[in-house]
N, C-alpha and C positions, 0 to 999 in steps of 0.2 A: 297504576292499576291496569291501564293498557295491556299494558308489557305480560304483566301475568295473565293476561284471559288469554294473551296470543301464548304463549309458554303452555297454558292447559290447553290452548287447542292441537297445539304439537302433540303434548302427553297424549292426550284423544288419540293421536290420528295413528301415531305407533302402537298405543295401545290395541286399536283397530288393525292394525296390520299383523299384528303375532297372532289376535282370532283369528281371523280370516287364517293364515296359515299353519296354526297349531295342531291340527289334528293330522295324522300319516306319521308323523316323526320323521323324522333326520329324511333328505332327500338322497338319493338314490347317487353313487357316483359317478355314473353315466350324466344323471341331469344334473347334479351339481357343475361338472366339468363344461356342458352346455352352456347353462347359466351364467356362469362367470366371465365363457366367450360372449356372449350377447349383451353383459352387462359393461366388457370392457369396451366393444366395439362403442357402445353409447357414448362410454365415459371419452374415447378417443376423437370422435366425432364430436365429442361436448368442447372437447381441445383445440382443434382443427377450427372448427368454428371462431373462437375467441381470437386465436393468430391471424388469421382471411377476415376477420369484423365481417363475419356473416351473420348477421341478425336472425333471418328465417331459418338457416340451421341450427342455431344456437336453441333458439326458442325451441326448435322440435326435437330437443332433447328431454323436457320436461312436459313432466304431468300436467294436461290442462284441465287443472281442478281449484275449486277453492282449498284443496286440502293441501296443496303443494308446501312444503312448511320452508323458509332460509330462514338462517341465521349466521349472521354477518358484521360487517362495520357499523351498521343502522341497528340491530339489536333483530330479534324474534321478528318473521313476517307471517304471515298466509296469503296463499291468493292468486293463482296464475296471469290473472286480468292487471293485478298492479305492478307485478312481475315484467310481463310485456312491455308495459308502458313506459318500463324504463332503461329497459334493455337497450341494450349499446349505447348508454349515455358515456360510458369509462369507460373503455377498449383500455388494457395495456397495451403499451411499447413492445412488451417483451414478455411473455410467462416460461418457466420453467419448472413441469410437472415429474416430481422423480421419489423414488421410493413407495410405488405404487401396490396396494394388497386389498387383494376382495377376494371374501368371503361368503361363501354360500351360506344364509340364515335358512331357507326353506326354497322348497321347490318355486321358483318364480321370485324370487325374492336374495339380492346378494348388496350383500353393504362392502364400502368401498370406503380406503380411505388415502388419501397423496400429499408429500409434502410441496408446497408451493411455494416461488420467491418470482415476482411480479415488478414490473419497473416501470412506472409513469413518469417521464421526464427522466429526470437525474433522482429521481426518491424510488427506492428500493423497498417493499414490502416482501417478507417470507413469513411462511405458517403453517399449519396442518388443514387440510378439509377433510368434512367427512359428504359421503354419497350413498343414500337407498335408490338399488335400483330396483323397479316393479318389472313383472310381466305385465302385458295390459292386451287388449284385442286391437290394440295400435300398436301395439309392440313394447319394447321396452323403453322405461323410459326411467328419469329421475325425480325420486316421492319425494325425497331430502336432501339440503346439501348444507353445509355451514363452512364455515371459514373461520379460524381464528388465529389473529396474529402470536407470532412466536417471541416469548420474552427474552430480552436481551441475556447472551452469551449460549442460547442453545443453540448448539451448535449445524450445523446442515447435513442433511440425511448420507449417509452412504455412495461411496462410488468408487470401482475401478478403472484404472485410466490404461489400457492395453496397446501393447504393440510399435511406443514409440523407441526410443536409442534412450537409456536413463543414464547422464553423468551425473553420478549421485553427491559431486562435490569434494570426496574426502579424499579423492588426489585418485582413485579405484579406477581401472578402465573401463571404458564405457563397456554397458551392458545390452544390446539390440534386444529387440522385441523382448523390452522388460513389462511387466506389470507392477502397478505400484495403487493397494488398497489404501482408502480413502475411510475413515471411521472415528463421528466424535469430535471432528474439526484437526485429529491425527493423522500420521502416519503408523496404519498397522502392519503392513507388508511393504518391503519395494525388493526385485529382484529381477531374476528370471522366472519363466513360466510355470517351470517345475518347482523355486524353491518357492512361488508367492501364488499359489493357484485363487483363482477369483472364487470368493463365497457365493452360495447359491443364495439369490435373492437380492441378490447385489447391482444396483442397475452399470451397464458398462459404456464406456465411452471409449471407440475406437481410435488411436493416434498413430494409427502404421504411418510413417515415410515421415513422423516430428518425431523431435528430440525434447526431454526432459531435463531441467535442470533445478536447484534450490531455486527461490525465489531471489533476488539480490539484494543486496544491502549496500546501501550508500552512508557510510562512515562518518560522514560528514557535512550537515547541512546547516538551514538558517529559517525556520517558519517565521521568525521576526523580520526577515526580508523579503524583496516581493519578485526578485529577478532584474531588478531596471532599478534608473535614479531614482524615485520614487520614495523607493528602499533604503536607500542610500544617498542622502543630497548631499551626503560628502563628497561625493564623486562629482556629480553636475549638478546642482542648486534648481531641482522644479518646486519645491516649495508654494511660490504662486501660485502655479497650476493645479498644486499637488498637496496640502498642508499636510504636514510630518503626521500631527496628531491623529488625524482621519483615516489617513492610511494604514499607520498602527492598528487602530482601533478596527477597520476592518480586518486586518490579519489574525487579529484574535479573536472576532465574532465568526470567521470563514474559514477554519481550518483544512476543512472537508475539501476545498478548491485544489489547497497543492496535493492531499492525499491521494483524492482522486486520481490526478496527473503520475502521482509516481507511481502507482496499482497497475494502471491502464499501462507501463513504460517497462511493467514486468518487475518495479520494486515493491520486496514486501514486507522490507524495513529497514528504518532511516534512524542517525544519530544527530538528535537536535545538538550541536556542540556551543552553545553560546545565542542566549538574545534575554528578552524582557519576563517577568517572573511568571506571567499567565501558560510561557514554552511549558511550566513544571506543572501543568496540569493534561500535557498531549500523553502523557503514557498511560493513564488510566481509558482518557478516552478513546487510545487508538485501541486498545485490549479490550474494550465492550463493542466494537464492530468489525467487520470483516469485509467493509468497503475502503478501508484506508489500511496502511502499513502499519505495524508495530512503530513506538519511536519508544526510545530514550531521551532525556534531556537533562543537559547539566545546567541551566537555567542562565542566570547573570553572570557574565565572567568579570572577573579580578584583572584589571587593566593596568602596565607599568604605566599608560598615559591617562591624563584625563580627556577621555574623547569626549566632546559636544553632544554626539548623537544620544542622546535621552530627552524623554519629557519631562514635565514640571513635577510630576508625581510619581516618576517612574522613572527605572535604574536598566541600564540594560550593562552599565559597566560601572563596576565597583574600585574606587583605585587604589593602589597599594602603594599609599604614600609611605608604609613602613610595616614592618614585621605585623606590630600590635595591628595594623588593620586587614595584614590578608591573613592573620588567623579569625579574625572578625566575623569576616568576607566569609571566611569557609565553613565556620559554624552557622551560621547566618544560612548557606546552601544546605546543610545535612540537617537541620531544622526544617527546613520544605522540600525533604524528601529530593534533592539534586541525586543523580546517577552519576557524577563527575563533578568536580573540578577543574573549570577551564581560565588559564590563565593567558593572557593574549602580552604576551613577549614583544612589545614593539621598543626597538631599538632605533636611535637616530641621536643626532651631536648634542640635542638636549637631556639624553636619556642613555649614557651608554650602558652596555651591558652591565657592569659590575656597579652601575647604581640600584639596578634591581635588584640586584642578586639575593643578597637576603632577606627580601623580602618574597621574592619567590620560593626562598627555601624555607621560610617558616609557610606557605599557604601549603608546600608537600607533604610539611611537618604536621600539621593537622591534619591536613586530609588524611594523612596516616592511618591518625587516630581516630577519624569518622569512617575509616574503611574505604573511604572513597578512591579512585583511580586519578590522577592529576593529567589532566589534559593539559597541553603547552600548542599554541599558535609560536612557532619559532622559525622563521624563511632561514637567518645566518648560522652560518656553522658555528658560531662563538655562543650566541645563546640556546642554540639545539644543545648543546654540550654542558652548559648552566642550567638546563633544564631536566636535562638525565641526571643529571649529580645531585640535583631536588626531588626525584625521583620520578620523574616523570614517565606514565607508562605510554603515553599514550601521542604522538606529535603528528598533529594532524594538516600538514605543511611539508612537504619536501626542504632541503636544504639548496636553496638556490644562488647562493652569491659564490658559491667555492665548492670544491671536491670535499665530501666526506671523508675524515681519514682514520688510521686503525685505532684513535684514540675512540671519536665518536663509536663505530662499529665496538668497541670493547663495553664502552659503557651501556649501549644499550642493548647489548646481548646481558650486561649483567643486572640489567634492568625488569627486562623480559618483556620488553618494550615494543608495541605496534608502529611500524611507521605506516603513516596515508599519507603518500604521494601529493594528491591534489593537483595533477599538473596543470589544467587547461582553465583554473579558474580569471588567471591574469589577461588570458588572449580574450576573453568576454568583456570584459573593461576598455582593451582595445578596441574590440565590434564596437562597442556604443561610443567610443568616444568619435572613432574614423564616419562611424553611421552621420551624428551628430553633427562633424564638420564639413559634412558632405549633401549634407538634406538627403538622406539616403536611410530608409527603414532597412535593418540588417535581414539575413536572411535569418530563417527560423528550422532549428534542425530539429524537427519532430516529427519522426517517419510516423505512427502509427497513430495521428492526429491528437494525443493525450492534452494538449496543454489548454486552460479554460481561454474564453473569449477574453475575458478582461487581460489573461498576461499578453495575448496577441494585439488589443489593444494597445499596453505600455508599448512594447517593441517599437510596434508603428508609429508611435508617437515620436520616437528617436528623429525623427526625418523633420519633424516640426520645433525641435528645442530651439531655443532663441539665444538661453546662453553661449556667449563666445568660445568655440572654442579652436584656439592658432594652432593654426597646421604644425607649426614647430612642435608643440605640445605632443600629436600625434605622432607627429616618426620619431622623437625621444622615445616615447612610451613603446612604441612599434619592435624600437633598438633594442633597450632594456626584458622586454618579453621573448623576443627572438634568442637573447644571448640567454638571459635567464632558463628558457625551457632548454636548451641545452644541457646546460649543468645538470636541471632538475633528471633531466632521463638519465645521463651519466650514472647521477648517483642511486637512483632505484635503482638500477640494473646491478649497483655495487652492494648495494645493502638486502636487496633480495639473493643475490650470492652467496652474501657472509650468513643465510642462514636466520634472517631476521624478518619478524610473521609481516605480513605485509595488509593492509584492510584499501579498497577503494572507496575514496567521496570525492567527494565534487565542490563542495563548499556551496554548493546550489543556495540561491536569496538574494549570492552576489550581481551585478549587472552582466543581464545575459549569460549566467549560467540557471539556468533555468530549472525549476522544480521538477522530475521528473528525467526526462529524456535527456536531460546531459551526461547521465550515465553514458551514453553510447560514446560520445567522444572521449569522456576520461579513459575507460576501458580501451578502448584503440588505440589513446596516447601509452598506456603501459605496455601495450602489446608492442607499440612501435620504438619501444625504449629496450625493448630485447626480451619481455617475457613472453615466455610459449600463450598461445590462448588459451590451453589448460591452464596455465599458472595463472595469469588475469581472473579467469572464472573462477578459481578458488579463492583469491584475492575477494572478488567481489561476493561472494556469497560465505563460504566459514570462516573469512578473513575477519568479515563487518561485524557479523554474529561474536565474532571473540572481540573485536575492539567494543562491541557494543554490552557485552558481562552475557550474554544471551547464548552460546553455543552450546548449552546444554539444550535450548529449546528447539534453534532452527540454524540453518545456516549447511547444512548436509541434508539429502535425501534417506532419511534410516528410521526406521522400527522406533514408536514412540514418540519422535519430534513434529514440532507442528506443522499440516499440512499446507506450509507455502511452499508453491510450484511457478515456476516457468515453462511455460511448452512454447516451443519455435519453432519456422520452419526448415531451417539448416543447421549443417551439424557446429554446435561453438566450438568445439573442439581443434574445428581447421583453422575459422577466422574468427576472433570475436567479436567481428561485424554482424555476423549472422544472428548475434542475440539482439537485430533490430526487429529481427520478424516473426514478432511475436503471435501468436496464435492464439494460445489461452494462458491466463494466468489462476492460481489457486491461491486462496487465501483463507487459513483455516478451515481450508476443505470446500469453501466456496469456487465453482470453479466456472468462471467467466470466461466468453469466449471475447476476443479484440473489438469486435463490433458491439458489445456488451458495454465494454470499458469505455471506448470513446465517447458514447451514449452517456455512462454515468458521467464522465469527466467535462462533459463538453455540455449538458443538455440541462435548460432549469428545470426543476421540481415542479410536477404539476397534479392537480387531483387528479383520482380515479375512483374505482370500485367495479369493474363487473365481477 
């Protein structure tokens, strides 16, 4: 009952306010044009105010009346005195006021209204306000104002992004002082000046001396891992310190931590390729927000081994003791909506190749028939080539024990097969193991500070581990990685020649390759294996989107597809190092500056409201 006598007192107070103005008609466009200057200076100064937590400016942008009406997070108010009293209690972190239009109603009187997206902590509100602004004999000020949050999937207001170098991706030469409109969480223009002129009303965002690129795509990761032992007690056993279960369980309550990290790192969409069945719930979630990356996910893989790592009630690998159970396995995936079938090809003296064989050739053989795409985890050239022949489209593993030969490159041209590289995931195993025997926390390569407390946490934990581990251990491992990354560059530099699409990941979950920012070094390691930086950056952005079923959506900068962006401050073009400095990233049209990002990725959630 409250609620409504406040609700008619509002009605009252508008209704009082079109009297009081009704009579003269329509205002004049001289004073309209006035008015609107008067009303915006208020409204900018009501802005101004909120960023500086200037309380006494704030407040004198509003009507000191009982009549003053909000409406808000709290519901209907009145009352400039209760108003006061609680002002500057919730300052944001951060507002961003855009897509702003006021309206002359009458002489002295112009309504306003802005889309806002606000950030307390790491929690992100956006929504529309509306604002009456009065004439008064104090001058202008604010009769109304309400806020209301914006329901999931609508999308963020309008913007043009002008003046930076746009590599649009599709292999096109760079295009200088391009414009690229922003509309609907789309891309409606990207070009040059001439062919893409900005719409009137369109707020703009100046990027002369950055460059634009698609947003990236990491082909290949792990939400079921957490970057460190942890993650993985296969590798070092924390366990005690660490129980499997718990850790899980928070992986799957906290998605939002690694999203964050790979947003803020300039990725704005990831291929979950293999973990526990709750992964086959990140692609709905990642597509209702535009704080985290698009994902795909092919959920529990089909393992030649029976690996340990699962809980008591949970599968993260299915094994394929025989035909009958990796057609099983794969029905069992396209029943929960899997984007893939990922089969993890471990070969060793108990397991040689041709004991799998057929049974990964029936999990192809279904997937077939579910439509699915057949991911294969395959490092030997014996079973990369058992795995084409199952049809595998997709091997997201370099060939590391041997040169690729015209057999392999035959089959998987006639496959039409992505390779992802994955170079640098094995030298991360190494950091943690040499960290580990050293009492030595590894260093942490995350230029652009994305990664949450807790992963900097595990890291520095490396320094404290207790379990044993012999130096011998470490320069085997040391040996084996050093010869191994060899071959692996060898042979991308071979199979990106013969003509074969190529997708960058990271394998990121594994230890020390980290959520987010390991992009930078896989990208560097293909560059340093002989690909131009153009060819890298196409790898990493239309590359991922085709390995991921998705380039019809993103993956190129063009007319229609979704607005994820990369802006940096140097050209990627020369070095691909330069896509460390990052600037702003877009994300369905949301477009966050780097200090924005670190803030979501790095900062906990905390109330607000002004």
């Amino acid at each position: 009952m409250e609620t409504l006598a406040v609700l008619r007192r509002i009605s009252l107070l508008l209704l009082t306010l079109a009297l009081l103005f009704r009579t003269g008609g329509a205002a004049e466009t001289g004073t309209s044009q006035s008015d609107v200057a008067a009303a915006r200076a208020v409204f900018e100064k009501n802005l101004q105010a909120i960023r500086a937590r200037d309380k006494a400016a704030y407040l004198s942008c509003y009507l000191d009346s009982e009549g003053l009406a909000r409406t808000g997070f709290e519901g209907p108010q009145l009352g400039y005195k209760g108003f006061a009293a609680t002002a500057g209690q919730g300052w944001p972190d951060h507002i961003d006021a855009d897509d702003i239009h006021l309206t002359p109603v009458h002489s002295g009187l112009v309504y306003g209204t802005y889309r806002y997206r606000v950030r307390y902590g790491g929690r992100e509100e956006a929504g529309i306000s509306e604002r009456l602004f009065v004439a008064t004999p104090a001058g202008w000020k604010i009769a109304v104002t309400t806020a209301f949050t914006a329901q999931p999937g609508v999308p963020p207001p309008p913007r043009a992004l002008v003046g930076a170098t746009l590599v649009d991706g599709t292999g096109a030469p760079p295009v200088a002082d391009a414009v690229v409109v922003l509309r609907d969480g789309k891309i409606e223009c990207a070009g040059a000046r001439a062919a893409c002129p900005v719409p009137a009303g369109v707020d703009v965002t100046d990027l002369k001396g950055l460059w634009i690129t698609p947003g990236l795509v990491d082909a290949h990761v792990h939400f079921s891992q957490t970057g460190w032992a942890d993650g993985r007690p296969d590798s070092i056993d924390v366990r005690p310190q660490h129980p499997y279960e718990e850790v899980v369980s928070g992986l799957a309550k906290h998605p939002e931590h690694f999203g964050r990290s790979y947003l803020c790192s300039g990725v704005t969409a990831v291929f979950d390729v293999g973990g526990y069945a709750w992964t086959l719930g990140l692609p709905a979630w990642s597509e209702a927000s535009v704080e985290v990356p698009h994902v795909a996910s092919a959920g529990p893989l089909l393992s030649t081994v029976d690996h340990w790592l699962n809980l008591p009630a949970e599968r993260q690998f299915m094994v394929l003791t025989d035909a009958d159970a990796a057609r099983a396995g794969v029905r069992y995936l396209a029943d929960r909506g899997s984007a893939a079938v990922k089969v993890w090809y471990i070969v060793d003296k108990d397991h040689p190749v041709e004991k799998s064989a057929a049974a990964v050739h029936a999990a192809g053989e279904e997937a077939r028939a579910h439509k699915l795409p057949l991911i294969v985890h395959a490092t030997g050239l014996d079973e990369a080539k058992e795995a084409l022949r199952a049809g595998a489209k997709l091997l997201v593993h370099s060939v590391g024990d041997k040169p690729v030969d015209d057999e392999f490159l035959d089959l998987a041209k006639k496959n039409g097969a992505i390779y992802c590289p994955t170079l640098t995931v094995f030298r991360g195993y190494l950091r943690m193991f040499a960290g580990a025997a050293g009492h030595q926390a590894p260093k942490v390569d995350d230029p652009n500070g994305c990664l949450d407390p807790a992963t900097l946490a595990r890291v520095a934990e490396t320094a404290k581990v207790t379990a044993p581990i012999p130096d011998a251990r470490v320069k085997a491992l040391e040996a084996r990685v050093s010869n191994g990354e060899k071959v692996t560059a060898a042979n991308l530099k071979k199979v990106f020649d013969a003509g074969i699409p190529i997708a960058m990941g990271t394998d990121a979950g594994n230890p020390l390759t980290l959520h987010g920012p390991s992009v930078y070094a896989e990208m560097e390691a293909m560059q340093a294996a002989g690909l131009t930086p153009l060819q890298v950056l196409t790898a990493s952005t239309r590359g991922g989107a085709l390995a991921m079923g998705r380039d019809k959506d993103f993956g190129t900068v063009e007319k229609g597809k979704q607005a994820d962006l990369l802006i940096v401050g140097a050209d990627p073009t020369q070095d691909v190092a330069n896509l460390r400095q990052v600037r702003w990233v877009v994300r369905g049209g949301a477009v966050r500056s780097i200090q924005e990002l670190h803030a979501l990725a790095t900062t906990a959630a905390k109330e607000g409201g002004e």
